[in-house]
N, C-alpha and C positions, 0 to 999 in steps of 0.2 A: 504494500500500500504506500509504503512513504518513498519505493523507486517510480512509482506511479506520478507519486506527487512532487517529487523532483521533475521529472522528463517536462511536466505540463509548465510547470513556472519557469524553466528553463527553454524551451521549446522557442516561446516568443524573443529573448534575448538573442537569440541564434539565429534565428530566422532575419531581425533586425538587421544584426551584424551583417548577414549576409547581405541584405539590400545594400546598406551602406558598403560593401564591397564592392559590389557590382556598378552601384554609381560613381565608385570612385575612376573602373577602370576606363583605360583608353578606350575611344572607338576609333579605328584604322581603317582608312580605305585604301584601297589599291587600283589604279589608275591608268590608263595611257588612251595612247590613240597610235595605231599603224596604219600610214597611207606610205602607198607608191602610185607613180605616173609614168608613161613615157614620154618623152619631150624631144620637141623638134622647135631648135632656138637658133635664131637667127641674130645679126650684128647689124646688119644693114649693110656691111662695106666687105661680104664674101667671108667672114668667118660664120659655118654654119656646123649646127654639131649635133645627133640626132644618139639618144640616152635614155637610162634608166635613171631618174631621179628621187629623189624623197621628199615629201611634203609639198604637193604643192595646190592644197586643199587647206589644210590645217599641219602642221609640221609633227613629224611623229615623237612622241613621248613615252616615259614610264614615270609613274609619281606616287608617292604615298603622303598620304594628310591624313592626320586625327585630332581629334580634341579629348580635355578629360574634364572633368568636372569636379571642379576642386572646390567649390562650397560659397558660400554666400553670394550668389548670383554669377561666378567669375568661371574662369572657363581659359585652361590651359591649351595652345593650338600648335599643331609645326606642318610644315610642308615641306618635301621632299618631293623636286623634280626634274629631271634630266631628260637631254632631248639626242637624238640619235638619227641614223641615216639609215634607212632601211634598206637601200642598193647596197649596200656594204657591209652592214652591221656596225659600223664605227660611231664611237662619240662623236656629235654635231660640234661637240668644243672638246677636243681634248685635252686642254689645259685645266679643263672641270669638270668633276663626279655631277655634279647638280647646276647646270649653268642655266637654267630654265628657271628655277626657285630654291633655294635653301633658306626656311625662317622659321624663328618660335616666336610666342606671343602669348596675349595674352586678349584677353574678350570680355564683355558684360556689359550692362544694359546703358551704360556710356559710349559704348562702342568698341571700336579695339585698336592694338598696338600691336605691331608685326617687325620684329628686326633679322638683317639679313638681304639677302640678294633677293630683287622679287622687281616687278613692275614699277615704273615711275608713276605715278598717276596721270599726269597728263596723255602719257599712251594709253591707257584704261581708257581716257575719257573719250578718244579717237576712236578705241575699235568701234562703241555705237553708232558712229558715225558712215560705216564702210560696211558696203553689203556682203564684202570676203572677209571682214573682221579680221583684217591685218594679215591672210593667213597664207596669201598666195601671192605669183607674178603680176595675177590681175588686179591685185592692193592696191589703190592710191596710198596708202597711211604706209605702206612697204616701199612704195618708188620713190613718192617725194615729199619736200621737206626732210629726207632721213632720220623716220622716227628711232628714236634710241629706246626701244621698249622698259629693259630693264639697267638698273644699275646697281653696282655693289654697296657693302657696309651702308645699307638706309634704314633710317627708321622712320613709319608709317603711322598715321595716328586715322583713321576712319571711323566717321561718325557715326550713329544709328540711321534708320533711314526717318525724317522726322518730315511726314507732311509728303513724300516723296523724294523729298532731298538729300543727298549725301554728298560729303566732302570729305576730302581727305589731303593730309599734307604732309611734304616729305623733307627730312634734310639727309642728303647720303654724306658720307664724311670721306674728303678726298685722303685723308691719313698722309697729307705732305704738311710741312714743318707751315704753319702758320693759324693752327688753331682752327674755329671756323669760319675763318677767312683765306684760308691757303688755296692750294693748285686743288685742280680736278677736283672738287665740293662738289654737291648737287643737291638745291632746293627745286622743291614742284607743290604744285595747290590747284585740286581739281574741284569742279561743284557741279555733281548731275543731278536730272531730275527725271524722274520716273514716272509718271502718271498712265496706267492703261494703254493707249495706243500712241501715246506721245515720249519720245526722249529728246533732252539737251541738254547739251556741256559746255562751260569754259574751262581752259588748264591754261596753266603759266610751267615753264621749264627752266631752268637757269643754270647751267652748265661751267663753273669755272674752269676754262684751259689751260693746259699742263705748264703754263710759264705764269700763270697769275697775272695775268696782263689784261684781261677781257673775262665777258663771259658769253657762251653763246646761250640765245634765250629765244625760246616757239611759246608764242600765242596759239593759240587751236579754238574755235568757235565753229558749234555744228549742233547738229541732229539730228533725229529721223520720227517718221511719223506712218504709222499703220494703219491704211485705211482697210485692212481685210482682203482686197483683189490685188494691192500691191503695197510696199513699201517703199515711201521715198527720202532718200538720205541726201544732206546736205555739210558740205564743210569750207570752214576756212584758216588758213595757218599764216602763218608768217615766224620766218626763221631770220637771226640776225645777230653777225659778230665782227664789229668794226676793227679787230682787231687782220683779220685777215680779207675785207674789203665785201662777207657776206650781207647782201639785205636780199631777202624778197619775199614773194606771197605765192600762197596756190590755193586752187581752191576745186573743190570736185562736185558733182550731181552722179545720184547712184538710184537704182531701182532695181528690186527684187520683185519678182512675181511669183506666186505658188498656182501651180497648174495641177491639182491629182498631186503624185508621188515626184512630179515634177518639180525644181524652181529656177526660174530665168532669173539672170541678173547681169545690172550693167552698168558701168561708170565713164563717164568723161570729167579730163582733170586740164589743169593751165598751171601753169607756174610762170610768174614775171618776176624776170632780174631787174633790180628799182637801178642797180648801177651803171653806166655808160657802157659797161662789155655785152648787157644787155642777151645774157645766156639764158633764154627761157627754153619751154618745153610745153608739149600737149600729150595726151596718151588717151587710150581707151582700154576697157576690161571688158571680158566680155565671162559668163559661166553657167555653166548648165550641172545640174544634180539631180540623180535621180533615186531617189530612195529607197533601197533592197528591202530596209529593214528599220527599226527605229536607232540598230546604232553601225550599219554597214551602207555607204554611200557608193553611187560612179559616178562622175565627173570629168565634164572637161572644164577646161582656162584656157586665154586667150588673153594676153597682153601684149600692148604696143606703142614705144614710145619715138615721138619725133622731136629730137633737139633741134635748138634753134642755137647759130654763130658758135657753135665748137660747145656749147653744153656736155657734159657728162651724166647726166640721169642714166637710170641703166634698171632692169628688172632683178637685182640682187640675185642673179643667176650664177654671174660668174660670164655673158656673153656680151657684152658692151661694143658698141659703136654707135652711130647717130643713129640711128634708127633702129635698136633693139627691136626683136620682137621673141613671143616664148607660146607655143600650142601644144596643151599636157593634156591627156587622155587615163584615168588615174581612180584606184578603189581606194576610200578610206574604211576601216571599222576601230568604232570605239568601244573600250571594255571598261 
């Protein structure tokens, strides 16, 4: 009788315990995305090169993120992400395990902190803006202005979402001798807004260069808007660092269409050099997907750009001359 009446008062205590174990632990995810293309890329001036490529849908990855839940509203996080070639099997960066994302942090109803290698904001605030979300040849926010997606040693502060608004701002630390005002620093400060069928952003960039002399700085103004039969994106950038004689603007119209299992989509972009060398540029994107599955795609891309007076724009292919162009035919699946 009194093992009886042990087990039962004890019972609950155990039981407890175990909750509080269970909420204590990690939840892990594990993550990627494998796309490959074939690609037929041209120069414009006779260099043409006809290959197997990686990524030119979305770039291929492996990642792991979890959070744990460590008590009074707060909430432990890290991301682990690495990005890779799938024609080869090699590191996309060999110079790093994780060149994609490596950060811990922390979360709660303030928002959260994220320190470590990871996204600038004002590129965040771009992908809304580009109906290939940064992820291809056919990218405006990949061709021009040269977004610098991520940057090293930053920390992140991201708000809640309040009303639909979020913001978020960053200082990376260039870790050269002058505190934080030395070489290679990097501030950024994004504010998007989310409402239903409507997105918009502004971002600021500020890049100090490795002599501490300047700093190069993108403005970014855009959005997009979902009327249901198509989506229409808009943007505008301006990049600029008098230090090496850069000013100028670009600016793109984009439109995604869903057909069935289908979606069309398409961009025309401008860039004007404000300086007398007067190096601008036009391009177009063009992309079709078709959906196997809700996480296995096929896809083609189509990018093409026309420099103007010796310009250098290029489709971050690796095939440049005045008139780049790039046509990938290409499976993605996400896991």
């Amino acid at each position: 009788m009194r093992i009886r009446t042990t087990v039962w008062k004890v019972a609950p205590a155990i039981i407890a315990m175990t909750s509080e174990v269970a909420l204590a632990q990690s939840n892990v995810e594990v993550f990627g995305i494998v796309d490959t293309a074939v690609e037929w890329a041209r120069s414009g001036d006779g260099v043409n090169v006809n290959r197997l490529v990686s990524g030119q849908n979305s770039a291929s990855r492996f990642g792991m993120r979890g959070s744990e839940d460590i008590g009074g509203g707060l909430k432990a996080n890290f991301w682990l992400e690495n990005g890779f070639n799938t024609d080869t099997g090699a590191l996309s960066d060999s110079a790093r395990l994780f060149n994609r994302r490596a950060t811990v942090g922390l979360s709660g109803p303030w928002g959260r902190v994220d320190l470590g290698r990871q996204f600038r904001p004002e590129a965040r605030a771009v992908f809304g803006m580009d109906p290939f979300d940064g992820g291809s040849t056919a990218s405006p926010s990949n061709t021009y202005s040269n977004t610098v997606f991520r940057t090293d040693n930053a920390v992140v502060y991201e708000t809640p979402n309040v009303n639909g608004f979020v913001g978020r701002l960053m200082y990376a630390f260039g870790e050269a001798p002058g505190a934080f005002n030395g070489a290679n620093n990097d501030v950024g400060a994004s504010l998007q807004y989310y409402n239903g069928p409507v997105y918009l952003a502004y971002a600021y960039d500020a890049r100090t260069n490795a002599t501490n002399s300047d700093k190069r700085r993108w403005h970014s103004l855009g959005g997009a808007y979902d009327f249901g039969v198509a989506k229409l994106y808009a943007a505008y950038r301006t990049r600029k660092e008098g230090a090496v004689g850069l000013d100028e603007s670009s600016y793109w119209l984009g439109v995604s269409v869903p057909l069935g299992a289908w979606t069309l989509s398409a961009t025309a972009t401008r860039v004007n050099d404000k300086t007398p060398a007067d190096k601008g540029a036009t391009g177009i994107g063009l992309g079709a997907d078709y959906a196997l599955s809700k996480r296995t795609t096929l896809y083609g891309r189509f990018g093409k750009v026309n420099n103007k007076n010796g310009a250098t724009f290029n489709l971050d292919n690796g095939i440049n001359g005045p008139s780049p162009s790039s046509l990938a035919l290409g499976l993605r699946h996400k896991f």
